[in-house]
N, CA, C and O atoms as CSV, one atom per row, in Angstrom:
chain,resi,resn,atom,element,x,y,z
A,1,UNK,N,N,0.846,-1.190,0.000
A,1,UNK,CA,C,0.000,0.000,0.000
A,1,UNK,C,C,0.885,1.244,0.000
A,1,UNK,O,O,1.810,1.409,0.795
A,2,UNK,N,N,0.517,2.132,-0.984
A,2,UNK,CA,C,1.544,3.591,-1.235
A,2,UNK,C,C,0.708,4.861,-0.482
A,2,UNK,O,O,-0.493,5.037,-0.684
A,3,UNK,N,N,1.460,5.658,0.354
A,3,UNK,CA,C,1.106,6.483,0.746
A,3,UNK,C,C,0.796,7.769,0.150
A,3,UNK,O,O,1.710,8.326,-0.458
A,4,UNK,N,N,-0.178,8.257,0.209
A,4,UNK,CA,C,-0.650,9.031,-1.113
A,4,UNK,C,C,0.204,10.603,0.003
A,4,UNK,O,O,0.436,10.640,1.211
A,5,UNK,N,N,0.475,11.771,-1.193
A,5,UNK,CA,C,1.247,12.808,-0.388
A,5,UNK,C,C,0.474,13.981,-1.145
A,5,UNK,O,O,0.016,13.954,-2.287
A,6,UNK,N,N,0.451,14.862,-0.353
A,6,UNK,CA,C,0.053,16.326,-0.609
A,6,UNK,C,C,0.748,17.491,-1.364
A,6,UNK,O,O,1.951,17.747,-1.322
A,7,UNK,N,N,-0.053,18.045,-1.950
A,7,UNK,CA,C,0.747,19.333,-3.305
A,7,UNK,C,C,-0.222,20.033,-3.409
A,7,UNK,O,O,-1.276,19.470,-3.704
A,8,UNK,N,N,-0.219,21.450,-3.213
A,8,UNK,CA,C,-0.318,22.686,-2.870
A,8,UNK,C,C,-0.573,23.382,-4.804
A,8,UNK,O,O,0.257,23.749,-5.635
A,9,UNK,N,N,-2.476,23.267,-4.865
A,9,UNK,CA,C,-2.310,23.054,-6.614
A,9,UNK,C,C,-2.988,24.684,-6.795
A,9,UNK,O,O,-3.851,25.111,-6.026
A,10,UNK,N,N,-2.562,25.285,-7.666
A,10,UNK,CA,C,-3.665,26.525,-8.356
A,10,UNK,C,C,-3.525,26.869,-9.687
A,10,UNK,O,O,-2.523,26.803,-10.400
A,11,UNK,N,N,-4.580,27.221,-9.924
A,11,UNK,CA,C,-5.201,26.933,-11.747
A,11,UNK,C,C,-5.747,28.632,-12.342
A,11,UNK,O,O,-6.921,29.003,-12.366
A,12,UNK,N,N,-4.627,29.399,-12.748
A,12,UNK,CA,C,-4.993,30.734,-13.457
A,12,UNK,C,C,-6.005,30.608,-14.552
A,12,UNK,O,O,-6.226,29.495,-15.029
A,13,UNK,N,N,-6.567,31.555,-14.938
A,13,UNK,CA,C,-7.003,31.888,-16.373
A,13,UNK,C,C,-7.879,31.334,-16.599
A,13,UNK,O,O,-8.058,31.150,-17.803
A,14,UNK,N,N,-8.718,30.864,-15.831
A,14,UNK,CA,C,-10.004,30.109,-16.239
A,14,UNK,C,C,-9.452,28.697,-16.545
A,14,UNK,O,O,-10.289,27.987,-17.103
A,15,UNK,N,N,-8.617,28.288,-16.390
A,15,UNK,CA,C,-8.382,26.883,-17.271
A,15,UNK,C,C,-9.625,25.901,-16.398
A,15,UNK,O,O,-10.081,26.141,-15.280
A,16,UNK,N,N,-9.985,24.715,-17.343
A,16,UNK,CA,C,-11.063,24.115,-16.855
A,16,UNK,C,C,-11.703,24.575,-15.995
A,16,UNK,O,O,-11.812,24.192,-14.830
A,17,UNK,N,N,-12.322,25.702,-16.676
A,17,UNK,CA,C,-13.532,26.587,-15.695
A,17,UNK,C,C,-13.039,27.973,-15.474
A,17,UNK,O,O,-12.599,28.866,-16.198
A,18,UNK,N,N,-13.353,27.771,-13.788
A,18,UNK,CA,C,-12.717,29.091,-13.207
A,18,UNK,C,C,-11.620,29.525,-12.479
A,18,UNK,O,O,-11.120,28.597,-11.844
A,19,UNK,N,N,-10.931,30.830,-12.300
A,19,UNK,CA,C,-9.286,30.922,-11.507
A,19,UNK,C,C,-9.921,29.633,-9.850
A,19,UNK,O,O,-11.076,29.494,-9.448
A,20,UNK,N,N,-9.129,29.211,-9.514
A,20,UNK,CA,C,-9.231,28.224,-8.398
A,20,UNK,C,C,-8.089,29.132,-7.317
A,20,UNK,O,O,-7.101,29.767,-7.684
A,21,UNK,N,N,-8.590,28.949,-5.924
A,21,UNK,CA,C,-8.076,29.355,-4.866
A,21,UNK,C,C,-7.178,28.329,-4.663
A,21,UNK,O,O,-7.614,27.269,-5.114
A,22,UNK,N,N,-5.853,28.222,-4.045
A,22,UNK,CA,C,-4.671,27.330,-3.763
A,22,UNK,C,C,-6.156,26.215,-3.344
A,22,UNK,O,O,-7.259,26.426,-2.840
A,23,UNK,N,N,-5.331,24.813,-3.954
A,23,UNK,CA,C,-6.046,23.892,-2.828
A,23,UNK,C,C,-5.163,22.579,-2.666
A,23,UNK,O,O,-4.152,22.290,-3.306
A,24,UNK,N,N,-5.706,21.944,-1.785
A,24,UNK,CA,C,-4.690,20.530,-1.584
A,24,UNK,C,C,-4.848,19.490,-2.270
A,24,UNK,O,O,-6.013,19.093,-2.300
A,25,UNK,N,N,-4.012,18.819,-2.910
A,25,UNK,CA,C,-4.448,17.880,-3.565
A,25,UNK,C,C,-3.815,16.548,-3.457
A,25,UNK,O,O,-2.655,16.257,-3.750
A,26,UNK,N,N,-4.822,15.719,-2.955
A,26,UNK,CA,C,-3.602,14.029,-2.646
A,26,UNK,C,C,-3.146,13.426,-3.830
A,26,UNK,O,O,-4.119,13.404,-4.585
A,27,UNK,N,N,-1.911,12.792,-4.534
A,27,UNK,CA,C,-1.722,12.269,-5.309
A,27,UNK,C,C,-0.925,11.374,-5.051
A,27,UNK,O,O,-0.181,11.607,-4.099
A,28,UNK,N,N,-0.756,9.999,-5.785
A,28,UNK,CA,C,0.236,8.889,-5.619
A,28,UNK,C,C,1.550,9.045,-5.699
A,28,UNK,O,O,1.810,9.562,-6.785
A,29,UNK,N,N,2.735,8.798,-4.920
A,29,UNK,CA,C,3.998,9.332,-5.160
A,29,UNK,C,C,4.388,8.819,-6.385
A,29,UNK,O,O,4.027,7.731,-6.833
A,30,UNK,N,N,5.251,9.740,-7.012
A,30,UNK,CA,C,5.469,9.581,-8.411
A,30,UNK,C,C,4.795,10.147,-9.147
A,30,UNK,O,O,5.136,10.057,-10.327
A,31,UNK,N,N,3.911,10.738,-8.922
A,31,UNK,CA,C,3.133,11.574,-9.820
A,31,UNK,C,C,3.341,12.433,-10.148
A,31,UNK,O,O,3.572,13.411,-9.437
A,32,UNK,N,N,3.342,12.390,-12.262
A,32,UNK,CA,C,3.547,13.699,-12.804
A,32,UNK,C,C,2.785,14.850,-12.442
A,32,UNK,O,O,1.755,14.748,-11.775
A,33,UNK,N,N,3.383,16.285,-12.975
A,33,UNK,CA,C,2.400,16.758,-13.289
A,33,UNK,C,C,1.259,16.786,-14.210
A,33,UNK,O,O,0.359,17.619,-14.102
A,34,UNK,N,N,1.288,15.928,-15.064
A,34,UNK,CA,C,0.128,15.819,-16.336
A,34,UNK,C,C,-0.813,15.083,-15.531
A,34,UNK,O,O,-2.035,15.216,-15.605
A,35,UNK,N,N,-0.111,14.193,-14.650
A,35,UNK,CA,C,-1.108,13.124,-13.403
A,35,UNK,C,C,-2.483,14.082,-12.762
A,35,UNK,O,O,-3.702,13.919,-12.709
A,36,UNK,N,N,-1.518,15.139,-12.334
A,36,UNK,CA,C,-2.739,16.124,-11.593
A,36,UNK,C,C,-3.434,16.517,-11.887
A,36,UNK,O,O,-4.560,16.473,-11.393
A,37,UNK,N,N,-2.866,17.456,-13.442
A,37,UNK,CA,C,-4.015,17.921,-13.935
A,37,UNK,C,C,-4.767,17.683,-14.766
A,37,UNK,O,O,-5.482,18.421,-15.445
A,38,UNK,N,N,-4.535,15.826,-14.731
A,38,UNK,CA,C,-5.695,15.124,-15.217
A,38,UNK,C,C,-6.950,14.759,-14.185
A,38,UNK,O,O,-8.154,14.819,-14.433
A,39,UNK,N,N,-6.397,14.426,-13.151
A,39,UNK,CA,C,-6.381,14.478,-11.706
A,39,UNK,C,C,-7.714,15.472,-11.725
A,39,UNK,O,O,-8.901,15.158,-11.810
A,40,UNK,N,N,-7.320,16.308,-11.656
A,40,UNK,CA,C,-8.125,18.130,-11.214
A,40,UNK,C,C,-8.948,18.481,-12.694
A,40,UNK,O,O,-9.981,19.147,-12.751
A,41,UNK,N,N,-8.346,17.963,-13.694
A,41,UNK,CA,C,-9.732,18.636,-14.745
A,41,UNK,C,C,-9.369,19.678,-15.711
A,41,UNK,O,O,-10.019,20.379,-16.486
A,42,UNK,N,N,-8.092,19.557,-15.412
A,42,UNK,CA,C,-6.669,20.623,-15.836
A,42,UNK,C,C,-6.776,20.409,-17.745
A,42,UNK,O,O,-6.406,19.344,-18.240
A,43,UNK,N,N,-7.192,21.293,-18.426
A,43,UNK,CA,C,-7.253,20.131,-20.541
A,43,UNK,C,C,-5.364,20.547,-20.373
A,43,UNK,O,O,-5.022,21.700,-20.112
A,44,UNK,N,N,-4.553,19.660,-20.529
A,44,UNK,CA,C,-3.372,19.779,-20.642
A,44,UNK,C,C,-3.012,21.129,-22.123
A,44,UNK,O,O,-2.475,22.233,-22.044
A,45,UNK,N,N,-3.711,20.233,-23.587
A,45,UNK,CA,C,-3.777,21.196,-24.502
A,45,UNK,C,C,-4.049,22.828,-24.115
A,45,UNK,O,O,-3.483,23.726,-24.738
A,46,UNK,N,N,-4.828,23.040,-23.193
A,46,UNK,CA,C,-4.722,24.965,-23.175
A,46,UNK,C,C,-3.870,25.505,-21.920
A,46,UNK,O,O,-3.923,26.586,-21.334
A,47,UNK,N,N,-3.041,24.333,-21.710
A,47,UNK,CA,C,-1.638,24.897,-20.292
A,47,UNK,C,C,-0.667,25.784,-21.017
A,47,UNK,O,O,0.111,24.981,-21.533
A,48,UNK,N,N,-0.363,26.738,-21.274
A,48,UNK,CA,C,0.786,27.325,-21.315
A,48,UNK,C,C,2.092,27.421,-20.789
A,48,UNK,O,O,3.180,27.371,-21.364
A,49,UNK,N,N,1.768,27.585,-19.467
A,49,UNK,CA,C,2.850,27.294,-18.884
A,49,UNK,C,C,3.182,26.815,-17.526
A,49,UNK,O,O,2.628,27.614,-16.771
A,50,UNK,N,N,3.742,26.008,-16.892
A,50,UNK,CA,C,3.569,25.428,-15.489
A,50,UNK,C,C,4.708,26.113,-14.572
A,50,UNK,O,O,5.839,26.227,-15.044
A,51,UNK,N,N,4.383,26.635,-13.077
A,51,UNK,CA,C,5.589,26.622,-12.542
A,51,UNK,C,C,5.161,25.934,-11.353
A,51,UNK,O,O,3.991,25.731,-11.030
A,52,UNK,N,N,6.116,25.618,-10.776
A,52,UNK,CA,C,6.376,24.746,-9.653
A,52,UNK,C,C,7.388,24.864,-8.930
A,52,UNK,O,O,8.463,24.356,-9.250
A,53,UNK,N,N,7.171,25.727,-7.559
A,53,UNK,CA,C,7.923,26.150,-6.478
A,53,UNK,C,C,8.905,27.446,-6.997
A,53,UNK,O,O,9.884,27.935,-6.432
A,54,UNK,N,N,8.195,27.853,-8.431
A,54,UNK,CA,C,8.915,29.178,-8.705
A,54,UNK,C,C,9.867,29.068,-10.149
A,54,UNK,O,O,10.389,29.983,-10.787
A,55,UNK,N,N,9.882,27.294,-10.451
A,55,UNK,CA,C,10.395,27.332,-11.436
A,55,UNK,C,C,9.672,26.478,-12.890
A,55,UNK,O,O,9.201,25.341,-12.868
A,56,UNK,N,N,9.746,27.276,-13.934
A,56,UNK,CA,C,9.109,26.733,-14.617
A,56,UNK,C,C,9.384,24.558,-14.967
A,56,UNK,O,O,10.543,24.158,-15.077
A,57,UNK,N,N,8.479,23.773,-15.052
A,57,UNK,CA,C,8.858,22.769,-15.344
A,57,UNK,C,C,8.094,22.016,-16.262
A,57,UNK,O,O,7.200,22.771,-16.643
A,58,UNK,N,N,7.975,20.843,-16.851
A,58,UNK,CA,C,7.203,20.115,-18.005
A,58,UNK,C,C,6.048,19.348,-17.578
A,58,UNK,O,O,6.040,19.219,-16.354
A,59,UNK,N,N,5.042,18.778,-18.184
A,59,UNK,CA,C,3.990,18.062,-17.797
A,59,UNK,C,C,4.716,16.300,-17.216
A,59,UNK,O,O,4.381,15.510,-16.333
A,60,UNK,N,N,5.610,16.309,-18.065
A,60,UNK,CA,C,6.130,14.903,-17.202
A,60,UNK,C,C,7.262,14.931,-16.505
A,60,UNK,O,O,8.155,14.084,-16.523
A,61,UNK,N,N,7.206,16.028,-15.820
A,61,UNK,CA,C,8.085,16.039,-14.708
A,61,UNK,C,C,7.186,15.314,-13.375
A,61,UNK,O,O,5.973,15.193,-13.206
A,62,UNK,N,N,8.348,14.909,-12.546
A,62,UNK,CA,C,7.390,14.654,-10.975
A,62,UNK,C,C,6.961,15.639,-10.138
A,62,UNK,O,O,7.330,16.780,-10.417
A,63,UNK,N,N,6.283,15.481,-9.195
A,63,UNK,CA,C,6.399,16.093,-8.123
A,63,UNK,C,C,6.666,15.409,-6.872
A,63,UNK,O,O,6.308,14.249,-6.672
A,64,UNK,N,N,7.376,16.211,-5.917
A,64,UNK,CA,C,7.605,15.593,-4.235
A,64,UNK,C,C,6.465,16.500,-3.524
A,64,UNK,O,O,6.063,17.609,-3.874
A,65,UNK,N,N,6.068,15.716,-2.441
A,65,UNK,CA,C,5.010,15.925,-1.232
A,65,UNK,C,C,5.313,17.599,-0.650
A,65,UNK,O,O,6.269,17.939,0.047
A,66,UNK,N,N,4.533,18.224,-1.008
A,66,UNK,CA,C,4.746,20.125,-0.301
A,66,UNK,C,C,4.848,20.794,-1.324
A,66,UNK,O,O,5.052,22.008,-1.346
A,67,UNK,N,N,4.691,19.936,-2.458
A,67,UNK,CA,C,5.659,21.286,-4.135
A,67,UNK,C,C,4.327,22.229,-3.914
A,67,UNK,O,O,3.432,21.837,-3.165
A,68,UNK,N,N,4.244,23.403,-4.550
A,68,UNK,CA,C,2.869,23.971,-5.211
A,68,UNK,C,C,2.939,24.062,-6.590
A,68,UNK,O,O,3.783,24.824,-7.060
A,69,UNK,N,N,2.300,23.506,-7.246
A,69,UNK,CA,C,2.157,23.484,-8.925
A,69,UNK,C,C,0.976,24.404,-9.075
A,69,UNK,O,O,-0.152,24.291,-8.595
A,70,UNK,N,N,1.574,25.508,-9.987
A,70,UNK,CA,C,0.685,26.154,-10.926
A,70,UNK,C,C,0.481,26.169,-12.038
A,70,UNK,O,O,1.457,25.757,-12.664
A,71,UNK,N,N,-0.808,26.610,-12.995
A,71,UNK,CA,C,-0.983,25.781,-13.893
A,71,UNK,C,C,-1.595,27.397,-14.713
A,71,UNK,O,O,-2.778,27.598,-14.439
A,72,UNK,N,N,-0.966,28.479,-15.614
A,72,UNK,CA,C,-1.328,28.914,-16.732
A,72,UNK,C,C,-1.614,28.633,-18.101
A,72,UNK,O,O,-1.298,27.650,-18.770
A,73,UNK,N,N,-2.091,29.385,-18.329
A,73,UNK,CA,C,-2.839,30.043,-19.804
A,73,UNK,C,C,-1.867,30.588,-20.606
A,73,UNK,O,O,-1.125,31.412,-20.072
A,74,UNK,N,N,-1.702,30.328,-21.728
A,74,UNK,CA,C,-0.464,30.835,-22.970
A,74,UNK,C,C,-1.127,32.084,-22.826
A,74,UNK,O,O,-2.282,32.465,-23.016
A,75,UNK,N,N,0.649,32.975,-22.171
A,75,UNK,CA,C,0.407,34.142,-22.070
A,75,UNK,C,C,0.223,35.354,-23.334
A,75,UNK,O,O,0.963,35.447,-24.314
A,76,UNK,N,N,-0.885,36.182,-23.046
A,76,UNK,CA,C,-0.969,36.810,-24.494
A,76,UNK,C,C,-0.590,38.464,-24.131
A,76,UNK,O,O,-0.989,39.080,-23.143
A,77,UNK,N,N,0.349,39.018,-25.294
A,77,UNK,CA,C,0.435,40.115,-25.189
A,77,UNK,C,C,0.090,40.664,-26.345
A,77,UNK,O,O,-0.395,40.192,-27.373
A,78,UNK,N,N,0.677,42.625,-25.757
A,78,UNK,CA,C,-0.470,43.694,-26.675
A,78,UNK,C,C,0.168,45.081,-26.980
A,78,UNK,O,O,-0.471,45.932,-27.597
């Protein structure tokens, strides 16, 4: 039996839906990020860009127990 661990998730720009307030989210260790935000409802296709603990990283990267993953919108400028 695997101990499921906690990550600290928030979702800009409307992605699947609406901006989301930080929330907790249990996931299986080893879990990507594409895991989560399949996980959460996250359409991978309209992510722009991910950071995690401040640094940008990829959908199949991991995460460890405490990260906070954030999850933008391809940023548009004007």
């Amino acid at each position: 039996m695997s101990l499921k661990m906690q990550v600290e998730v928030q979702v800009y720009g409307g992605l699947g839906g609406q901006d989301r307030r930080p929330t907790q989210v249990e996931v299986e260790p080893g879990a990507s990020i594409g895991d989560i935000a399949r996980q959460i409802g996250v359409p991978l296709e309209k992510v722009g860009m991910i950071i995690v603990d401040g640094r940008v990283r990829d959908r199949d990267d991991q995460v460890e127990a405490g990260q906070r993953v954030c999850f933008f919108p391809p940023l548009m400028g004007g």
